[in-house]
N, C-alpha and C positions, 0 to 999 in steps of 0.2 A: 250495496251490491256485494253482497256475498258470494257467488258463486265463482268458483277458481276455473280458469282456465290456461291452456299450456301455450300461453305465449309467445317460447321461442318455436313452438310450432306453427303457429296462423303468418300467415304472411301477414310484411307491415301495413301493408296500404290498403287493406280489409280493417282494421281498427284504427288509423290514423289518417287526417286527411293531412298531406305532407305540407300541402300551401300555407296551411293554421298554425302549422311549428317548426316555419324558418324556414323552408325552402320554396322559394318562389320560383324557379326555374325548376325546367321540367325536357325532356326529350322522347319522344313515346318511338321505338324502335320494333318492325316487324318483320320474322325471316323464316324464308323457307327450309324445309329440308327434304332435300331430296335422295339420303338413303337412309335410310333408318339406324342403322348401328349406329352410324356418325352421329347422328339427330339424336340418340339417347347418351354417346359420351359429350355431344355440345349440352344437353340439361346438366350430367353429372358435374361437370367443369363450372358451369355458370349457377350453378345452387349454391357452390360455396362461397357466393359473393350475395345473396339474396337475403334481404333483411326481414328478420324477422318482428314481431310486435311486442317484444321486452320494453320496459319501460325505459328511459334514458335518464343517465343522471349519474352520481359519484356514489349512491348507494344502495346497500346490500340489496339483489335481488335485480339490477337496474345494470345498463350497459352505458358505455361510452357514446355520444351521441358523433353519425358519420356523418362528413360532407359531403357525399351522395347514395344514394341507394337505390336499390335495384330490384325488381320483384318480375316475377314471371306466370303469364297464363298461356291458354292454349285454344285454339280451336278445336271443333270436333274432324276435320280433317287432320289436323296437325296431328290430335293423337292417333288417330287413325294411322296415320305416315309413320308417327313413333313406336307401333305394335304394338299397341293395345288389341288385349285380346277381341273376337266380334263377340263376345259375350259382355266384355266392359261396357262395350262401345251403344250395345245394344239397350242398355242400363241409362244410363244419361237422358234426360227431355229432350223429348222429340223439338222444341224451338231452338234447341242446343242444337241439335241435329240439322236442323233445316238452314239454321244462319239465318242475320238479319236482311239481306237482300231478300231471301225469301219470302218474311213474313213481313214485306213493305206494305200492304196494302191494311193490315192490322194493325200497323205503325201507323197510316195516315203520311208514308214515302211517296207520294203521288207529285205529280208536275214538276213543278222547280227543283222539289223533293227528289223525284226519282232516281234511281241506280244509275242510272244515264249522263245525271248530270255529276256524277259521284271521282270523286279525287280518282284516278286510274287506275291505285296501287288494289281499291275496294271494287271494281268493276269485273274485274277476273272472276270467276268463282269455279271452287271445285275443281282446281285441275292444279299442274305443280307449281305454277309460278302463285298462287295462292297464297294467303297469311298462315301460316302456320304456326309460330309462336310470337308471344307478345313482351317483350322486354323495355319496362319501365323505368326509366331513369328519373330523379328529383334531386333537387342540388341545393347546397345554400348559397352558389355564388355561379355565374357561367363561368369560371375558370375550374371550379370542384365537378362540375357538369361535363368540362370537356375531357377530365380527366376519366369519369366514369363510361362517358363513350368509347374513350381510346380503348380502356380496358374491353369492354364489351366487342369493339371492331377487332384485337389481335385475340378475344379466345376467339370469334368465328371464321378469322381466316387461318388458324391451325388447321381448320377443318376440309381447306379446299374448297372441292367439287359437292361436298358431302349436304350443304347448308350454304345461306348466303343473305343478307340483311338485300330485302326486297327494297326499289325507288317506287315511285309514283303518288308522292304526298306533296300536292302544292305548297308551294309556296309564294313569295314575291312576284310579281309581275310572272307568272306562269310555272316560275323555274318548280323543273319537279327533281323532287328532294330525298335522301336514302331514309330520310326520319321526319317527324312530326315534331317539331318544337312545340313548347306552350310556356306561358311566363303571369305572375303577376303584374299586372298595370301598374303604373310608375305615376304617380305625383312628386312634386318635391325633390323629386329623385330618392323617395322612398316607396317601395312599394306597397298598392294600397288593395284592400279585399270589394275592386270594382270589376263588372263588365263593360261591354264597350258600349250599352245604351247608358249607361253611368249608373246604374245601380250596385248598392253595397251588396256583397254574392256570399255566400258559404255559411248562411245563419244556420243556427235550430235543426244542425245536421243531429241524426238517433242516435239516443244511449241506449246499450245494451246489459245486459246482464255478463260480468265478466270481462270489462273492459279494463283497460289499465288504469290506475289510479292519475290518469293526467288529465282523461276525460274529464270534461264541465259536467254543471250541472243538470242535473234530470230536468228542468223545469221548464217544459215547454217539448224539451228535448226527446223527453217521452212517450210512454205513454200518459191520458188520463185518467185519470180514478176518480170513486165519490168523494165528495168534498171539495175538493179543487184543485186536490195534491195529484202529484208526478210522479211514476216508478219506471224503471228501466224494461225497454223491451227485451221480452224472450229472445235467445240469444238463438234458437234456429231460426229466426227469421232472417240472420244473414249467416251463419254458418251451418254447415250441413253436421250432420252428426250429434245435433242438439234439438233439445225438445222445440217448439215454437209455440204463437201465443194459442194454436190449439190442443196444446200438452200431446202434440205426436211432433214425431220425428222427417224432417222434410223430406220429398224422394229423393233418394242421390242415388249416384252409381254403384258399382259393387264392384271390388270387397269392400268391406266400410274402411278399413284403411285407405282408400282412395279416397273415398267422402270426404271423412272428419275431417274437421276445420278449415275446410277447403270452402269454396261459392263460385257464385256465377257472378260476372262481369260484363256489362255491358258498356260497350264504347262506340261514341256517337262525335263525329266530328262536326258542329253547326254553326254558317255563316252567320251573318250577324248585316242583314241589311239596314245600317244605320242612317243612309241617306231620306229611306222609306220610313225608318221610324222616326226621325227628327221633324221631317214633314206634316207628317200624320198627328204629329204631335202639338206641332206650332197650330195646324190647320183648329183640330177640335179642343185646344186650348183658350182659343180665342171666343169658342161658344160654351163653354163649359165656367160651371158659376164660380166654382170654388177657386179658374187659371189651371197653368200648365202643370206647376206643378204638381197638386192636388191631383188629376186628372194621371199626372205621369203614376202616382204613387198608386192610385185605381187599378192600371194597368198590372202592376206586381200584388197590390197586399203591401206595399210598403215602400217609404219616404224614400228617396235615389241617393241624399248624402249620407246617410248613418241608419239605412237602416230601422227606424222607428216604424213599427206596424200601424197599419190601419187600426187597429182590435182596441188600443191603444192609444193613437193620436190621430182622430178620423179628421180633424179642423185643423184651423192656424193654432186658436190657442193652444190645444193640447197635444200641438206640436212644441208649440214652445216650452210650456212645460216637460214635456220630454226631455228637450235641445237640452234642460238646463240642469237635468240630473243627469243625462246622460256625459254631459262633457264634465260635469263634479265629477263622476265616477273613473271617467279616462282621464283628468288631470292629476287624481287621488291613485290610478294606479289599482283600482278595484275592477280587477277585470272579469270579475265573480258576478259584480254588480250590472255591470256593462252588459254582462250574457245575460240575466236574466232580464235586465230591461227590454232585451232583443226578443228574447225568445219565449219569455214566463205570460205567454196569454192565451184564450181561446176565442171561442166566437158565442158563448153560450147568451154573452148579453149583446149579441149581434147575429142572430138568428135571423133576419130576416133580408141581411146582407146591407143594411145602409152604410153602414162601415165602410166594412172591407165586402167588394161587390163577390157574387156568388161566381162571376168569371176572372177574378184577379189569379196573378199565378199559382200567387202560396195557396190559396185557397184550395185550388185545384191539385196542388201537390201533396197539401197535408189538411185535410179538414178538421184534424184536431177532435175527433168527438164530435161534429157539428149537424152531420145526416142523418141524424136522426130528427127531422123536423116534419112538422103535421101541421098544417091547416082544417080547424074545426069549423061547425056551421056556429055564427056568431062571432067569429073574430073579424078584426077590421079586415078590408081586402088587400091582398099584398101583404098580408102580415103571414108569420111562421113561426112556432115555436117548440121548443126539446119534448119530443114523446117520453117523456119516464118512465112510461112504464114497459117500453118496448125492450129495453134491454136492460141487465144488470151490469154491465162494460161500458162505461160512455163511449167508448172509442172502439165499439164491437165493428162495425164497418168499415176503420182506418185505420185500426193497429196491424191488419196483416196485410197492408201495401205502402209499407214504410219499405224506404233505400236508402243505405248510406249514400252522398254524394262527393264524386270526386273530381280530379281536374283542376285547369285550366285554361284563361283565354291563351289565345292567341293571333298572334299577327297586330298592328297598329294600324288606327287608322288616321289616314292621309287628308283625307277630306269629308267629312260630315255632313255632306250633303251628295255624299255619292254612295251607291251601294258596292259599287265593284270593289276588288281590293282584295286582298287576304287578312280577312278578321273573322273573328269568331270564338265560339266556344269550344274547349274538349271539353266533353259529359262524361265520365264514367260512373257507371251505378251500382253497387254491390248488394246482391240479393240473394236469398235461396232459391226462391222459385221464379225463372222467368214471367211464367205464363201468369200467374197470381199478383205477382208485383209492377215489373216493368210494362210487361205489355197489358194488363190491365189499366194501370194511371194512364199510360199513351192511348190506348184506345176508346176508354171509357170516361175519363175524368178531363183529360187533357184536348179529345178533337171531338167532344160529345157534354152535352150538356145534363141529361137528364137526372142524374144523381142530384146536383147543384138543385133541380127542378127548374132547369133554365133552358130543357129544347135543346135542338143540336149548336147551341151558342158556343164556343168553344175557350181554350185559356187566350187570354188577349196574345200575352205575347208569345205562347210557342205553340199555339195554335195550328195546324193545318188549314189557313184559310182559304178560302174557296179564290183560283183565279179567272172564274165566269163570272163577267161583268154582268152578265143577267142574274145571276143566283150570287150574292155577294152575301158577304159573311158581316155579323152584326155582333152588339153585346148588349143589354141594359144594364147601366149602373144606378143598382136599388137607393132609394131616400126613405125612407120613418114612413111609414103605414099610417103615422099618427099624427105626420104635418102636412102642409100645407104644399110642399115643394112638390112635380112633375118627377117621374123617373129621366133618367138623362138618356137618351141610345148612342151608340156607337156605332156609327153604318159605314159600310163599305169598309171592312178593316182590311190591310195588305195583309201577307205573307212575310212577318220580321226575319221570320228565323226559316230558312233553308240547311237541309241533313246533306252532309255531303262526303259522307263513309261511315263504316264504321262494321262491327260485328260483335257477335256474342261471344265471350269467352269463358274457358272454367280456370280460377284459380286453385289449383292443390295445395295443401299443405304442405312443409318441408318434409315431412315424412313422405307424404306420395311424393312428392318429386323425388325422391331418392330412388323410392321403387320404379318410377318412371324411367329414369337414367339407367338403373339396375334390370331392366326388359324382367320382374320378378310381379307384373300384375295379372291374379291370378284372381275371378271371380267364384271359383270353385269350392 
């Protein structure tokens, strides 16, 4: 990765996923403003505590690592509030523009899903009591954690009547709460990189071109190339102001000083009905050849304790095998080793899904090179293999719907056989282009099958599935073309995952946010 980028410019949590590097706790805070002057010296005051993407460490070039930190986005209302001019405003994607409530029905926001059923704080829209800006806290300890809120609570009541940290984010048994906690899960009393259906979470997040030298390895991480090797993706694909993997430059706002090294942000608050998945699980565990959890691992792309892909360890044995390099690797302290056992694979010798099925999640979130697949006359049936001569890019169809991913769970759960409760995931996804990225995987890969060549069969678990008992939502999990074995179905899958707020945001760069605070944005 050669290409230089201005680090202490990009906000941190645009290049680092904070959960990966010691801070497990988290506090997501959202607040209005209700008169604009105020609302641009509350940015100037809270910028000077906002972390940027320097690397950390005692050496040259490298900062002090903090015990919490703070980064900030905005709605398009919010800057709207902040005065921006209507020609900025007018500059920006229209899905920026419209909000995620809006474009729920291209999310696949339907029933359970719906805005209706959505935390209170996200039911408002468009009017003052609104989200307006978005203030991230990540911590290495909830005592560093509550120190960063205090701070964050006494700059915004300097401000009075001007701005104010909005309530209505569940929590606990109903209580509605000024903030959104989120934490890593706890084993041991250590905590551990699970969710709450117990899979290992935050694999084979993208490298980019220009990333800090903490970043892992490209391998898997990437993109892919001919031969088999790994290169970092175009760096406009998550920052605005840079070329992308189609050597232009992505649309952003104007003036490009508000762009560069700013992105978009999407935040998605989702239950985590674990009562429904535990069931669902034991139930077609019990008719499933390989057990439960062979069967669990179908559902993701990968093994629930550690992580081991299907691509990789599609059986017992070459799971075990896995099991037994991979825990060499973490007893040895090769944490080099570790990522790339996780994340160094494709699907090219699993083309036809026996593996890893064509509706597993990963599959659906990063195909890796993999769509380009053909069935000729003469090949066995159910079989599929890599068109080569369609593209010179293996990865010409998936390099530009990559998204970093960030977040955490939250909430604990009480009982495992109940869905109610406060658990779940925060999502946040950083992107350049909404409509290209996020809401492409959400509507086209994730509650839609045909790319996969799988019909409207959708990702097992984050799925939109259907909840008409007459039209009930299904998957086949593919076997070898070339044995003996029946494809497996999956009938009647539930609805795991319920959306229960959330919105798009834009992250600026410290430079814009300066001009923001400074009322000096001028598209002229």
């Amino acid at each position: 990765m050669t290409k230089q980028l201005d680090l202490l410019d990009i906000q941190g949590n645009v290049v680092r996923a904070y959960g990966r590097f010691g801070y497990p706790v988290a506090r997501y805070v959202f607040l209005a403003v209700h008169h604009p002057a105020a609302g641009r010296a509350l940015v100037g005051d809270l910028t000077r505590y906002v972390t940027g993407s320097l690397d950390w460490g005692p050496g040259p070039g490298q900062m002090p690592r903090p015990d919490w930190t703070l980064n900030l986005a905005f709605t398009y209302p919010g800057l709207a509030q902040l005065g921006l001019p209507t020609a900025s405003l007018m500059s920006f994607s229209p899905e920026f523009a419209a909000g995620m409530r809006e474009r729920r029905d291209i999310l696949g926001d339907t029933g359970s899903s719906a805005p209706q059923h959505w935390d209170p704080i996200w039911r408002k829209h468009r009017d003052t009591q609104d989200v307006h800006v978005f203030a991230s806290l990540n911590a290495v300890s909830p005592e560093a954690l509550a120190k960063g809120y205090a701070k964050l609570q006494a700059i915004v009541e300097t401000y009075g009547e001007g701005a104010q940290i909005l309530g209505g984010n569940v929590g606990d048994d109903g209580a509605l709460l000024d903030y959104q906690d989120a934490h890593a899960l706890v084993e041991d009393g250590q905590p551990v990189a699970k969710e709450h259906f117990g899979y290992t979470d935050g694999i084979s997040d993208p490298v980019f071109e220009g990333m800090p030298p903490s970043a892992q390895s490209t391998k898997g991480r990437g993109k892919p190339m001919p031969g088999g090797t790994w290169a970092p993706l175009a760096t406009g694909e998550f920052l605005l102001g840079h070329p992308d993997e189609a050597h232009e430059y992505p649309p952003g706002p104007e003036p490009v000083l508000l762009a560069r090294n700013g992105s978009y942000l999407i935040y998605r608050k989702l239950h985590q009905n674990v009562g429904t998945f535990e069931a669902y699980l034991e139930q077609q565990g019990r008719a499933y050849p390989g057990g439960k959890e062979l069967l669990a691992a179908k559902f993701a792309g990968r093994w629930r304790d550690n992580g081991a892909p299907l691509a990789r360890a599609p059986d017992a044995a070459a799971k075990a095998r896995f099991d037994a390099d991979f825990y060499a690797a973490l007893k040895a302290g090769d944490m080099a080793k570790v990522d790339d056992l996780q994340s160094d694979f494709d699907y090219n010798q699993d083309m036809s899904g026996a593996k890893c099925p064509f509706s597993a999640h990963i599959r659906r979130c990063n195909p890796r090179g993999s769509l380009q697949m053909i069935h000729e006359a003469g090949d066995l049936p159910g079989s599929l293999k890599q068109s080569v001569d369609a593209f010179d890019t293996p990865g010409a169809l998936s390099n530009r719907r990559r998204m970093l991913r960030r977040g955490l769970p939250y909430g604990q759960v009480k009982d495992r056989s109940r869905d109610d409760g406060n658990h779940g995931i925060v999502i946040m996804l950083v992107n350049a282009d909404i409509n290209r990225q996020f809401e492409f995987v959400q509507q086209q890969w994730m509650n839609y099958g045909n790319d996969f060549k799988a019909g409207n069969d959708k990702d097992i678990l984050l799925g939109n599935h259907s909840e008409d008992p007459a039209q009930p939502s299904k998957a086949v999990l593919q076997t070898d073309p070339a044995g003996q074995d029946a494809p497996h179905f999956l009938p009647r899958i539930p609805r795991f995952v319920e959306t229960r707020g959330g919105d798009y945001f834009f992250v600026p760069s410290l430079t814009a946010l300066r001009m923001i605070a400074a009322g000096v944005i001028d598209p002229t």
